[in-house]
N, C-alpha and C positions, 0 to 999 in steps of 0.2 A: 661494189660498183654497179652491181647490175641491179639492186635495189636502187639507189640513185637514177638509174636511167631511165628505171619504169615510174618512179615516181616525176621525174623532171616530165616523162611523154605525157602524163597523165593530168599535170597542170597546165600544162602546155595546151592539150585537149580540150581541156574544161573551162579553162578562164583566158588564154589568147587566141587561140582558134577560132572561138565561139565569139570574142568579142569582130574579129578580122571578119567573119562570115556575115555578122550583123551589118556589119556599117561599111564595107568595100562592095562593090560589083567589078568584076572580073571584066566581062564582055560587052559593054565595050569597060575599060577601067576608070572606074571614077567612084571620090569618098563620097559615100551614101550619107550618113551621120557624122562630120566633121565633129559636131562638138561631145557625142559619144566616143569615137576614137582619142579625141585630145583628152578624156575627162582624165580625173586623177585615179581615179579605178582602175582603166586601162594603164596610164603609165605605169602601176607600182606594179601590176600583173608581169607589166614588159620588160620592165627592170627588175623585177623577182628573177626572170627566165636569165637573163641575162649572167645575174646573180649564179645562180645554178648551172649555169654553162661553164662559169669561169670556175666554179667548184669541183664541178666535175672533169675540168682540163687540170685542176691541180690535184688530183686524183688521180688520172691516168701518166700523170708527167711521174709520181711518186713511187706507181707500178713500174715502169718503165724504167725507172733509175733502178729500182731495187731489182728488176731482171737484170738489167748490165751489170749490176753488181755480183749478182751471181755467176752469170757466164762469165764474167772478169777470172772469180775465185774459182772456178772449174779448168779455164786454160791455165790459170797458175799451176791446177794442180797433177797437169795433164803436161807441163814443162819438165 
């Protein structure tokens, strides 16, 4: 998991961040490069992230089940 995580911050860093930083202005807010943010680059960077979000929430759901299942088999075994 915790490979997962460094590697999702890591794209996340390098290819939507970096796209976000190029072409928004924060203060006041407004898109800088409308057709750089819309290109197709950007979307598959965005939807890769997206991708890997949902990867690593069915990751964490799988951890999480396999703990209750042990704390399950621990109170049984503690009945």
């Amino acid at each position: 998991m915790n490979r997962l995580e460094n590697n999702h911050a890591s794209y996340i860093l390098m290819h939507v961040l970096d796209g976000l930083k190029k072409n928004l202005r924060y203060q006041p807010f407004r898109i800088v490069k409308p057709g750089n943010l819309y290109s197709s680059e950007f979307q598959f960077n965005f939807d890769f992230v997206i991708h890997l979000m949902d990867e690593e929430n069915l990751i964490y759901r799988q951890a999480i089940n396999s703990i209750d299942s042990v704390l399950s088999q621990i109170g049984d075994e503690l009945k």
